[in-house]
Z-matrix of the N, CA and C atoms (Angstrom, degrees):
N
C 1 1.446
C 2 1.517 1 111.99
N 3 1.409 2 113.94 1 14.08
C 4 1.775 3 120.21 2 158.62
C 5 1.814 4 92.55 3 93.67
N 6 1.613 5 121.61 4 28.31
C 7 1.016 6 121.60 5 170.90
C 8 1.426 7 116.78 6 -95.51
N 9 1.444 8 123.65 7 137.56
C 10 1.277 9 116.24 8 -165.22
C 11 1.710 10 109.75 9 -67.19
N 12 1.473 11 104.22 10 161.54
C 13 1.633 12 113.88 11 -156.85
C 14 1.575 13 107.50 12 -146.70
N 15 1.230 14 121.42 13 147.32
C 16 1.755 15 118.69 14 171.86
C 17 2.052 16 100.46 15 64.90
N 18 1.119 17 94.93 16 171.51
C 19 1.501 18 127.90 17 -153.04
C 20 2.097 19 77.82 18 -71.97
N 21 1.429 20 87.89 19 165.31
C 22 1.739 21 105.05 20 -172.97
C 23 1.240 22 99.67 21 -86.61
N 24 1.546 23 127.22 22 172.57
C 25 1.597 24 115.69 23 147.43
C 26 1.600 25 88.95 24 -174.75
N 27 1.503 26 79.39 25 154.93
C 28 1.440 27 104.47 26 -173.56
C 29 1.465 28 110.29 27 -94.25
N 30 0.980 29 91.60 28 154.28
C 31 2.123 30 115.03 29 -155.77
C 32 1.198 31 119.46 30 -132.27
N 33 1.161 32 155.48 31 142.04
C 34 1.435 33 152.45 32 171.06
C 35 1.373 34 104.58 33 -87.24
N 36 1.211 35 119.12 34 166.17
C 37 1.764 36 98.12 35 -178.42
C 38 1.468 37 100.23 36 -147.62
N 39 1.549 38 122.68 37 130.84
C 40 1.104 39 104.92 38 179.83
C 41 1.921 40 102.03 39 -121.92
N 42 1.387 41 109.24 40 9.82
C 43 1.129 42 102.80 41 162.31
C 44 1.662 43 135.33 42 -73.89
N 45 1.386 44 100.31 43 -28.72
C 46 1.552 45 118.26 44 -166.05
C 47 1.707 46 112.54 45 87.57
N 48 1.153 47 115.83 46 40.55
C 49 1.021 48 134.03 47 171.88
C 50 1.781 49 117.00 48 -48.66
N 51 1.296 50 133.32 49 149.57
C 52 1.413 51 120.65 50 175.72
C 53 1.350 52 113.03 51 -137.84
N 54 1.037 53 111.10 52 138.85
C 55 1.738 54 121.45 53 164.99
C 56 1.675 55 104.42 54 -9.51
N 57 1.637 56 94.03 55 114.85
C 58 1.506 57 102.05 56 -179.32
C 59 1.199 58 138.31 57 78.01
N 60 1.281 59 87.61 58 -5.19
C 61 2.122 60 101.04 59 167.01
C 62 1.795 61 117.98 60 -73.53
N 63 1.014 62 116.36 61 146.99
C 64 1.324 63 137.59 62 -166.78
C 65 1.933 64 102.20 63 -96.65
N 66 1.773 65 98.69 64 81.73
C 67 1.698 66 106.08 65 179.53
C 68 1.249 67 116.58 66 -115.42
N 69 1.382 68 94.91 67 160.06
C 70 1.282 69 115.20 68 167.54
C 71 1.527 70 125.15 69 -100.37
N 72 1.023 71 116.14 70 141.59
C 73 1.645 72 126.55 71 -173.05
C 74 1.510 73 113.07 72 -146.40
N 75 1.302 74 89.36 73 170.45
C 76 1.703 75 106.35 74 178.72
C 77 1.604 76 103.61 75 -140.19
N 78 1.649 77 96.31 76 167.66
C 79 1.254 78 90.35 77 -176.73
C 80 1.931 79 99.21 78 -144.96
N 81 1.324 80 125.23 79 -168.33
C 82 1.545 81 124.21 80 -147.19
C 83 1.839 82 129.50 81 38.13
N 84 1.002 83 104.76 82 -142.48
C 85 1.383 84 110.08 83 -165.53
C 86 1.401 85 107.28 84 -57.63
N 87 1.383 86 131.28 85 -42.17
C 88 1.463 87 131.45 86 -173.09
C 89 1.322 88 89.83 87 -80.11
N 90 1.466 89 158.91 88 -19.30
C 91 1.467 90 128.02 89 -173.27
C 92 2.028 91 91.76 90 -68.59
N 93 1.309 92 128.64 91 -20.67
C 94 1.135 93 106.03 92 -172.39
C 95 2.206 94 113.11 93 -88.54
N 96 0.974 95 92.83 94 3.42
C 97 1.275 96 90.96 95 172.79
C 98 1.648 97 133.21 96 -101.74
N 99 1.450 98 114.17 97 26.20
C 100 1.499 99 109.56 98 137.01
C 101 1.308 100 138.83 99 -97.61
N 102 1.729 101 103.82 100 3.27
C 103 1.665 102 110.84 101 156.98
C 104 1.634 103 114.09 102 -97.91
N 105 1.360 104 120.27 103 37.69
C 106 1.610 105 125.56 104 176.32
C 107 1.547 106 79.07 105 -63.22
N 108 1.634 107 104.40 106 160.89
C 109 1.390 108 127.93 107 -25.28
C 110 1.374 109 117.19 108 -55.09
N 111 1.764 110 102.92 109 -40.71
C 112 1.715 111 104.17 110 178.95
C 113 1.112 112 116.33 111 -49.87
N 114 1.691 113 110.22 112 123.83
C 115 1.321 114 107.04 113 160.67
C 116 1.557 115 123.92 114 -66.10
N 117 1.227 116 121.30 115 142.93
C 118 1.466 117 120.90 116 172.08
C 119 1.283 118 115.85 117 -134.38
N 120 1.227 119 122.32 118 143.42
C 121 1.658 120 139.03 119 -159.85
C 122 1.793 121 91.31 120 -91.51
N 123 1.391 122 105.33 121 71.03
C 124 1.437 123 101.32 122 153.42
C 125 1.570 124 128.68 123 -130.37
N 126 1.614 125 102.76 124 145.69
C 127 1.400 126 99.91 125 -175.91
C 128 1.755 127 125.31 126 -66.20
N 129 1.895 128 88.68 127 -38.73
C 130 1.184 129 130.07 128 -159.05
C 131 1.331 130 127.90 129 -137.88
N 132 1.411 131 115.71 130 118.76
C 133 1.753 132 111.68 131 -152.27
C 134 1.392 133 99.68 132 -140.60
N 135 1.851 134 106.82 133 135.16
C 136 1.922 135 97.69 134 175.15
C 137 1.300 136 108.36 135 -99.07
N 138 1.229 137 130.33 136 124.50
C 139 1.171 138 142.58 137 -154.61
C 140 1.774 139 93.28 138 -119.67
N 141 0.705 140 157.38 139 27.58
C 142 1.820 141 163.62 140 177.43
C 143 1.735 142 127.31 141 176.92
N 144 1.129 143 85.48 142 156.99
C 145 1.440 144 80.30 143 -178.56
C 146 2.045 145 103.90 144 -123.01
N 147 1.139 146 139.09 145 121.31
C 148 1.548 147 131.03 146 -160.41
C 149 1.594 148 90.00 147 -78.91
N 150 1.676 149 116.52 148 121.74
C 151 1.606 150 93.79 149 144.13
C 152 1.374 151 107.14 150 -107.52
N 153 1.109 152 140.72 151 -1.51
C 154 1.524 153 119.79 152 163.09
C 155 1.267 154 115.32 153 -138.92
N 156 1.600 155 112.12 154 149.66
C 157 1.817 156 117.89 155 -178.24
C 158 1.375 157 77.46 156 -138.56
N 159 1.742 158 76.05 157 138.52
C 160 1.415 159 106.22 158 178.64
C 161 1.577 160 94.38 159 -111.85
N 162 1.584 161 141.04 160 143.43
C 163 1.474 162 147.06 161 137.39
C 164 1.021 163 101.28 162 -139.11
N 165 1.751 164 77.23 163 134.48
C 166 1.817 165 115.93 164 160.59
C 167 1.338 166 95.33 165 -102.34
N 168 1.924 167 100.14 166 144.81
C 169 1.233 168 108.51 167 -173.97
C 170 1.464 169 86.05 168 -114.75
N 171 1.360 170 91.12 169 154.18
C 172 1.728 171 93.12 170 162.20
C 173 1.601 172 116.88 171 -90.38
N 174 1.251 173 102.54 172 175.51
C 175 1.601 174 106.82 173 172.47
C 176 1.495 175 128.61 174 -93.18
């Protein structure tokens, strides 16, 4: 029901993401490549922000 789930983790964010938004991320070597050229020491990067989820449930 879009309630948060699994262990926390910290993220770099290059969307501007805010408290309680519904994102998307990546993680290893490509979370550091939407701050090219600068390199940046990240594990973990939010790269989106969701405005809509769609689920179909089954029966």
């Amino acid at each position: 029901e879009g309630a948060p789930v699994g262990k926390q983790l910290i993220c770099t964010d290059c969307v501007g993401a805010g408290a309680g938004e519904l994102i998307y991320w990546c993680r290893g070597k490509e979370s550091s490549f939407p701050f090219l050229p600068v390199e940046v020491p990240a594990d973990n990067t939010i790269v989106g922000i969701v405005d809509e989820l769609h689920v179909k449930r089954s029966k």
